[in-house]
VOGU-3710 file (C-alpha; in Angstrom, 3 decimals, decimal comma):
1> xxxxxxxxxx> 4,531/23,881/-14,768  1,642/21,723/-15,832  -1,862/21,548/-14,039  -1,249/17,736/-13,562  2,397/18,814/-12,564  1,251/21,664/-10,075  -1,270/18,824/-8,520  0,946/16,456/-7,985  4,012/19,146/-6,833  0,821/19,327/-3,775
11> xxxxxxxxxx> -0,149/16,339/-3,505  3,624/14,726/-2,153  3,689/18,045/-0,256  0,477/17,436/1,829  1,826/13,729/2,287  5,437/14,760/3,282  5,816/13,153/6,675  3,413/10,895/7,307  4,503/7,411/9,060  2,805/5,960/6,397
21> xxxxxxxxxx> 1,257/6,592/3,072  -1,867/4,673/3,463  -3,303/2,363/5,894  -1,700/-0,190/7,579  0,166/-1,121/11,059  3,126/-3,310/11,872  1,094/-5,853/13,407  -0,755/-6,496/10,297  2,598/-6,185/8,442  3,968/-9,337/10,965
31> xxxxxxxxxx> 0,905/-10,763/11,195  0,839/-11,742/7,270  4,238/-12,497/7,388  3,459/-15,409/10,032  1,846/-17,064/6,910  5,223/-17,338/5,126  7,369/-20,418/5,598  10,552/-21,268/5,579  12,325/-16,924/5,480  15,699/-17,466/5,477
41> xxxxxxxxxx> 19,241/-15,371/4,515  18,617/-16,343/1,059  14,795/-15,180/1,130  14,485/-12,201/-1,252  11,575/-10,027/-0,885  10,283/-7,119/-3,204  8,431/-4,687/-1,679  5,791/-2,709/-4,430  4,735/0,616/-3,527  6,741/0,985/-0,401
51> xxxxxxxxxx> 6,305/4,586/-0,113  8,909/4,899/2,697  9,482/1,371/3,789  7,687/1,476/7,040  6,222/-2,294/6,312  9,872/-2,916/4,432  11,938/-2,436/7,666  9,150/-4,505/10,032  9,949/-7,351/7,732  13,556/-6,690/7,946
61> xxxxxxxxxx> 13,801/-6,655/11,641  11,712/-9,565/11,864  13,303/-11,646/9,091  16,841/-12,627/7,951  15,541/-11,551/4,441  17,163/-9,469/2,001  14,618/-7,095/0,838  14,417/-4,255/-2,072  11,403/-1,583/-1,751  10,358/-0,490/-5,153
71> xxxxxxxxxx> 8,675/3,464/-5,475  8,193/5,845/-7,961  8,599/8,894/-5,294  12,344/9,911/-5,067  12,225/11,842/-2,069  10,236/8,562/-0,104  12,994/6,541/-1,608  16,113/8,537/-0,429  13,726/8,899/3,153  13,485/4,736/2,882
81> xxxxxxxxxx> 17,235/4,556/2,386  17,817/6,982/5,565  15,877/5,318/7,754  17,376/2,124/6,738  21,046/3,338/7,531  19,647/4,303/10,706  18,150/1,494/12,229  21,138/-0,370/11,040  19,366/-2,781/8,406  20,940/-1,189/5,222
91> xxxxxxxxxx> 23,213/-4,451/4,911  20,614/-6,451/3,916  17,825/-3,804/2,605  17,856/-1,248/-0,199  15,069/1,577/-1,423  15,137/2,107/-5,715  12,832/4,316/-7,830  10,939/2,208/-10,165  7,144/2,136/-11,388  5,381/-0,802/-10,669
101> xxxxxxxxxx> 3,256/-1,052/-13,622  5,896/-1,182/-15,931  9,154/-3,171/-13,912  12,146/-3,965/-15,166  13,178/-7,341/-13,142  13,658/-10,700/-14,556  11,182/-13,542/-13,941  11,360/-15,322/-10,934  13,569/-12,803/-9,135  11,678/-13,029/-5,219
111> xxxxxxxxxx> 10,487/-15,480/-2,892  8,017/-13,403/-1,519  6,175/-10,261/-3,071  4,375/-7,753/-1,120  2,183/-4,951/-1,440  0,567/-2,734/1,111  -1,583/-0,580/0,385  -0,768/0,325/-3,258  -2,000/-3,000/-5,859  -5,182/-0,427/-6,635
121> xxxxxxxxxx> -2,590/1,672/-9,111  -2,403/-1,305/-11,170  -5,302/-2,929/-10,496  -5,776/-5,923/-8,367  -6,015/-8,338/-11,054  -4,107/-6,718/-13,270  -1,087/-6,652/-10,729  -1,564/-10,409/-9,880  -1,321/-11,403/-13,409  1,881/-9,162/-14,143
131> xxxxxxxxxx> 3,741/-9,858/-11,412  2,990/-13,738/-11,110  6,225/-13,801/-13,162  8,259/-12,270/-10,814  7,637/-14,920/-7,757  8,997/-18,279/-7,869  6,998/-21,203/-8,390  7,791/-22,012/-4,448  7,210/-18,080/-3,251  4,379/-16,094/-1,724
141> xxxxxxxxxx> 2,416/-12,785/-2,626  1,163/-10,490/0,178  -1,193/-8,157/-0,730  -3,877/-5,485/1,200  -6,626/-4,429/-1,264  -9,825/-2,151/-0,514  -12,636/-4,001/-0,253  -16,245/-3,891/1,276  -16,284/-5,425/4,610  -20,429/-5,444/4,571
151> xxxxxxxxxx> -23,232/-5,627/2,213  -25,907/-2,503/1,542  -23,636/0,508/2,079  -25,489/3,524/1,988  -25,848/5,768/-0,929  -23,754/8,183/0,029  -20,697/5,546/0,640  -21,261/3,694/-2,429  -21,470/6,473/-5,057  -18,107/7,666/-3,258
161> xxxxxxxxxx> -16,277/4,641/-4,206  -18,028/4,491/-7,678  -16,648/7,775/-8,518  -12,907/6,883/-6,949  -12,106/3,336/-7,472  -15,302/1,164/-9,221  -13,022/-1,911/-8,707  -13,792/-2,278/-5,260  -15,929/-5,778/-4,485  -16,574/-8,022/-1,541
171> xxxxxxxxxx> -13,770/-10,513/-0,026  -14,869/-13,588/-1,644  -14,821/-11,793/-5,225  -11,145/-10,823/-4,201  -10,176/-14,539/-3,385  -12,083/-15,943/-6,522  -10,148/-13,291/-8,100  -7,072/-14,789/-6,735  -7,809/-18,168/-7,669  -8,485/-17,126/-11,362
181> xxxxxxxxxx> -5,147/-15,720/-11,872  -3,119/-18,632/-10,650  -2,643/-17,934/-7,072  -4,366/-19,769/-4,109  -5,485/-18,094/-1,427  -3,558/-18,865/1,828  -5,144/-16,765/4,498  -6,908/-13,468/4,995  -8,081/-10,665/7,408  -9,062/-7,358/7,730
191> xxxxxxxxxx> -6,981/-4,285/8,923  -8,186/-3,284/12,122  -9,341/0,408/12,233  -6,696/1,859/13,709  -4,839/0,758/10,673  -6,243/3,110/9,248  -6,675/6,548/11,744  -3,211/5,970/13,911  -0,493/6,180/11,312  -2,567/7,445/7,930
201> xxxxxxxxxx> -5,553/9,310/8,730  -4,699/11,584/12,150  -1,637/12,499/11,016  -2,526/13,377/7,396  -5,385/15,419/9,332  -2,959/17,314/11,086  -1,049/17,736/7,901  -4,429/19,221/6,106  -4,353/22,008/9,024  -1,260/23,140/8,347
211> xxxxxxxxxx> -0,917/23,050/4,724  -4,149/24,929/4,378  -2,589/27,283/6,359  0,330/27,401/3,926  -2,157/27,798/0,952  -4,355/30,107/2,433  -4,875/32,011/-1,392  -4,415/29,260/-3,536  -7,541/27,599/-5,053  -5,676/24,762/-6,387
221> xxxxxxxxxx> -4,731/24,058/-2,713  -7,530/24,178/-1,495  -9,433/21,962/-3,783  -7,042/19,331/-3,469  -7,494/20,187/0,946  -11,643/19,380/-0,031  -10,592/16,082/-1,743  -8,670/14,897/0,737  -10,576/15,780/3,709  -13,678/14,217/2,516
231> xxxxxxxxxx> -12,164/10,810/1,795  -11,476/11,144/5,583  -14,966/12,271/6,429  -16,102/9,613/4,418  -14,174/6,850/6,507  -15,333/8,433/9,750  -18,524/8,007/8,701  -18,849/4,349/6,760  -15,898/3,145/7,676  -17,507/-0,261/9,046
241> xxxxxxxxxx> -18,594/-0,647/5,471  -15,310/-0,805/3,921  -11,593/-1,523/4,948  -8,563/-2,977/3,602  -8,085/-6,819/3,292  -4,704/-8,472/4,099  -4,200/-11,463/1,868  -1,518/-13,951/1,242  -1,065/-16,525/-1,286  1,391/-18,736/-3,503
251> xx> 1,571/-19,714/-7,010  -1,212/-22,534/-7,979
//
């Protein structure tokens, strides 16, 4: 086994379990979805980056959609899939591994795209300019996307998200963003801080306990443990800085 291999064999282990696999709540998740029109039977939506389709099965329990959740994760696929069959929605709702940077769908095959939490792999304009193929000319895209919520973060803050993702700007640079790559901007808001602590952030703490525990001896481990436990130190301590913003929008 690889380095890169052993890392990542880690990382999905110190994620195993978690609600959700970054942050975000169902009334967000409904809240955005308010901004779509006319969902009926025939609505299709794709969901990128599903991880395991807590946002997926919100929309599907509040929407006659048809929906397919797209993630490069197998086991948060087959978990997707279970939970589906479970709460009864499979009929209209199915999990596939795929990689959203390089998908295999034909053009204009959803009404309505979304993303939580996960348009940073690709990038954010990147993503909006690959996938504005994908939506048809009368769909939506729904998208949450890191951003800084206020100006003059201090040093210690901004030299964090320098080092980890450089693409992060303001609001208005996101919607400007938008508007460049075809797409107008139908409405926006932030994800309120639970968002981020009740379903991500507390539990993954918990999670940090116990796999250090696991990986008492192993370096490795442990360095991935540091990583991970500063980004939430880091929110705990400027998270009024930054946040996630929700944002939906249709082809221009």
């Amino acid at each position: 086994m690889t380095k890169q291999e052993r890392m990542t064999e880690l990382f999905f282990e110190l994620f195993t379990g978690l609600p959700r696999q970054g942050p975000g709540d169902d009334a967000s998740t409904l809240k955005a979805l308010a901004h779509v029109p006319n969902i009926g039977p025939d609505t299709r939506i794709l969901d990128l980056g599903c991880g395991t389709g807590r946002q997926t099965r919100a929309l599907a329990r509040n929407s006659p959609a048809r929906l397919v959740g797209i993630d490069n994760h197998l086991p948060y696929v087959e978990t997707a899939n279970e939970e589906a069959r479970t709460e009864g929605l499979a009929d209209r709702m199915e999990f596939r591994v795929g990689d959203m940077c390089r998908l295999d769908l034909p053009d204009n095959s959803c009404d309505v795209l979304w993303c939580e939490g996960a348009i940073y792999v690709i990038g954010f304009e990147n993503g909006l300019r690959q996938w504005r193929r994908l939506v048809r000319a009368t769909g939506h895209l729904a998208v949450t996307e890191a951003c800084w919520m206020k100006p003059d973060p201090p040093h210690e803050c901004e030299a964090y998200w320098a080092a980890e993702y450089p693409a992060i700007r303001g609001v208005g640079a996101l919607l400007s963003v938008a508007n460049s790559c075809g797409w107008e901007p139908l409405a926006h808001f932030s994800l309120p801080s639970e968002s981020w602590w009740t379903d991500y952030y507390g539990p993954l703490q918990d999670n940090l306990v116990r796999f250090r525990r696991r990986h008492e001896h192993e370096l490795d481990a442990h360095e991935l443990v540091g990583q991970v436990q500063r980004e939430i130190d880091m929110w705990r301590r400027y998270g009024d800085f930054y946040g996630y913003e929700f944002i939906v929008m249709r082809p221009r």
